[in-house]
N, C-alpha and C positions, 0 to 999 in steps of 0.2 A: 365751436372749436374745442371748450373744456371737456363737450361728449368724447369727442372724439379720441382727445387725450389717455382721458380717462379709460377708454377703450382698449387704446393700444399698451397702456402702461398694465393692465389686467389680463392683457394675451399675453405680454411678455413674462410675466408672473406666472400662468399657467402653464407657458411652454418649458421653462424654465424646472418648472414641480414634475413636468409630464416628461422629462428628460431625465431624471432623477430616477424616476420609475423604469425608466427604461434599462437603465443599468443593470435589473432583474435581481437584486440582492438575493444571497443565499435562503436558501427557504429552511435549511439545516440551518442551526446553530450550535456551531464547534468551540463556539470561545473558552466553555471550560475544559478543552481536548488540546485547545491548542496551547493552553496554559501551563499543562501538565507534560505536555512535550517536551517543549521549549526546558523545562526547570531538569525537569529528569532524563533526557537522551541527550549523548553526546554527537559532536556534529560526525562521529564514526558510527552514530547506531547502537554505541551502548547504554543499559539501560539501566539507570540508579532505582533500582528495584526496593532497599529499604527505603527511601527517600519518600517512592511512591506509594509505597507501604503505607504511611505517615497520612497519604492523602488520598487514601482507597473512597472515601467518601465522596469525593471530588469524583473519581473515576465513578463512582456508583452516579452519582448525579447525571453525567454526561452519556452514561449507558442507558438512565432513562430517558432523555432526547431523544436515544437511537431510538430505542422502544416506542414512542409518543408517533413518529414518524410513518407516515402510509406510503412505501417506495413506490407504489407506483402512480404516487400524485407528482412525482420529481422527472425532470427530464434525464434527456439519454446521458449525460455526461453528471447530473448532477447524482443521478441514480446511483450509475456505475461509482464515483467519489465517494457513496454514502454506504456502498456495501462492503469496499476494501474500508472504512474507518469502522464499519459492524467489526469485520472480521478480526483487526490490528486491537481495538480496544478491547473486545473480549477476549485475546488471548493476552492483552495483560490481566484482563480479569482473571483470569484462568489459571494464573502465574502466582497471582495473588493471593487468589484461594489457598493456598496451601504452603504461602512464602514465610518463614527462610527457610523448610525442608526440603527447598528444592536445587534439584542441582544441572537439570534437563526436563524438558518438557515432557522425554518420553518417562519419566516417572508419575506423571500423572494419569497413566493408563494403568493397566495391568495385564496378567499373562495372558490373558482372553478377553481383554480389551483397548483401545488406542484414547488417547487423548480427542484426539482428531472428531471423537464418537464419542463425546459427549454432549448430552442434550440439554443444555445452559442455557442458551440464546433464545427469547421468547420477542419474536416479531410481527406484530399482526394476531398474535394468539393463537400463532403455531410456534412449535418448538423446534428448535434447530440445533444440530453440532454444527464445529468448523467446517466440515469438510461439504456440508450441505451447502453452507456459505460458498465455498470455493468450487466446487464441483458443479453442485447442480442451478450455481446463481452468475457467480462470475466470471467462469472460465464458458458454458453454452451460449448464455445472454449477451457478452457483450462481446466476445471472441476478437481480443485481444490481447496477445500474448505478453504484451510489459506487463501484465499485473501479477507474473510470476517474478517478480521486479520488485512491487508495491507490497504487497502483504508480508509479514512477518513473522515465524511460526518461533519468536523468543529464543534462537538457537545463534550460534557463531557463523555458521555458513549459510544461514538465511542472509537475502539481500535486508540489509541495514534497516530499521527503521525510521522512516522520516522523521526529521523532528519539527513538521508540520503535518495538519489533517493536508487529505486530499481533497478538495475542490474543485468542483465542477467546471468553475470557471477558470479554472487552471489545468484540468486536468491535465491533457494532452504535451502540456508545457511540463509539465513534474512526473508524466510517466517517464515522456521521453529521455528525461535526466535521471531518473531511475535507472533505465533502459544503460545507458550511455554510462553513468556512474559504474555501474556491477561490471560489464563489459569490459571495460578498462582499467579493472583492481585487477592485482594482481595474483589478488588469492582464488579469483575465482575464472581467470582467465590466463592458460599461462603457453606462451610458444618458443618452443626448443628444437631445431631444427626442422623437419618436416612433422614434429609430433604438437599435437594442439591437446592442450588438457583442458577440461572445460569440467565447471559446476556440476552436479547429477543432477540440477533441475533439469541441466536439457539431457536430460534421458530419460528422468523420470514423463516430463511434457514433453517428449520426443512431436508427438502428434502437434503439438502447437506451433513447434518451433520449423516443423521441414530439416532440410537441411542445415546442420546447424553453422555450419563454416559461411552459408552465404548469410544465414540471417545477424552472426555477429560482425560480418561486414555491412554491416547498414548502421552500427553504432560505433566500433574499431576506431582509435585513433594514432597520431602516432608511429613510433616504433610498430606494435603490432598492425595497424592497418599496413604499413609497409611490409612486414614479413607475411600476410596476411597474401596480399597483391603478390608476392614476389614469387609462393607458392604454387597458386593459382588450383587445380585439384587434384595437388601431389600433397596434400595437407590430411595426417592421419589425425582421427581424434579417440581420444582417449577420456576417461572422468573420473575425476578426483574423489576421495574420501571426503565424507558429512564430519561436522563438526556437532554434536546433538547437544553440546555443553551448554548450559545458561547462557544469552548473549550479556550479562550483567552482573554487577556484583550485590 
């Protein structure tokens, strides 16, 4: 009888361990990303940019994680999490590089060249700009239009940035609040009779988005889901001016 105990008191122990396991813990680790959020962006998106200044070394640390990482040992949602936090942390790097001169991201290009193109980003031990990041990794690969939502190009009229990484195991839960959040501010969503003003990302990502009237009805809450319905597709749209100023001080 004490075998038997003994038995069963060592399978529940096992299952126990083997349930733990299952839980899949992040194979990324963001603790020093998510540390550095939390202290320096406001729960609007802006970013205490001298603050992070202070703790650029911190951000360097956390940009070698990124580096250390082979994406495609990571699954499809953990992947996709890990290339929008590439993208969001090296443009604070990017930010940094040259802070307090800065007063706009697009000052970090020049006349015959963009920000967007430069080759900073060393992944795997190729070299990448942002727009490789964005262009040719997470707008093709994972063809999902929230992550025009997700990433944040350090500007006023970019959607906000989190003031948490994104995680795999949450993805779909924090884009969609992404998604839902921009949608429903009022600076980048505005309805005034039959005229609908929306963001230039959706014209810039015309292609991603379709139609753009039905695809902000899929997040629309509200007042506007109601003037939204009420129009039906007597709804003109129109696109508001970019804000390129610093999102921080």
């Amino acid at each position: 009888m004490r075998g038997i105990f003994v038995f069963i008191v060592l399978a529940l122990m096992m299952g126990g361990a083997g349930g733990a396991e299952a839980q899949h813990p992040p194979l990324v680790d963001n603790t020093i990303y998510a540390a550095l959020l939390d202290a320096n962006v406001s729960p609007t998106g802006e970013v205490d940019y001298r603050a992070l200044k202070i703790r650029e070394a911190e951000l360097d640390a956390y940009l070698d994680v990124l580096r250390g990482i082979n994406p495609q040992s990571l699954g499809q949602d953990e992947r996709f999490a890990y290339w929008i936090n590439v993208y969001n942390a090296f443009t604070l790097k990017l930010i940094l590089s040259e802070y307090p001169g800065v007063e706009s991201i697009r000052d970090l290009g020049g006349l015959f060249s963009s920000p967007w193109k430069r080759k900073f980003i060393v992944i795997g031990g190729q070299e990448l700009h942002l727009d490789n990041v964005e262009k040719d990794i997470l707008i093709p690969e994972f063809k999902d239009p929230r992550v025009h939502f997700a990433i944040n190009c350090a500007s006023k009229s970019c959607p906000p940035l989190l003031t948490e990484p994104y995680e795999g195991q949450r993805l779909n839960e924090q884009l969609t609040e992404r998604a839902r959040s921009f949608v429903n501010d009022g600076r980048n969503v505005v309805l005034q009779g039959e005229m609908l003003s929306v963001s230039r990302i959706f014209k810039w990502y015309g292609d991603d988005f379709g139609d753009v009237a039905q695809y902000l009805m899929r997040y629309a809450t509200g007042d506007l889901a109601q003037g939204m319905r009420a129009l039906g597709p007597k709804v003109e749209v129109r696109f508001l001016d970019y804000d390129w100023s610093l999102n921080g001080k």
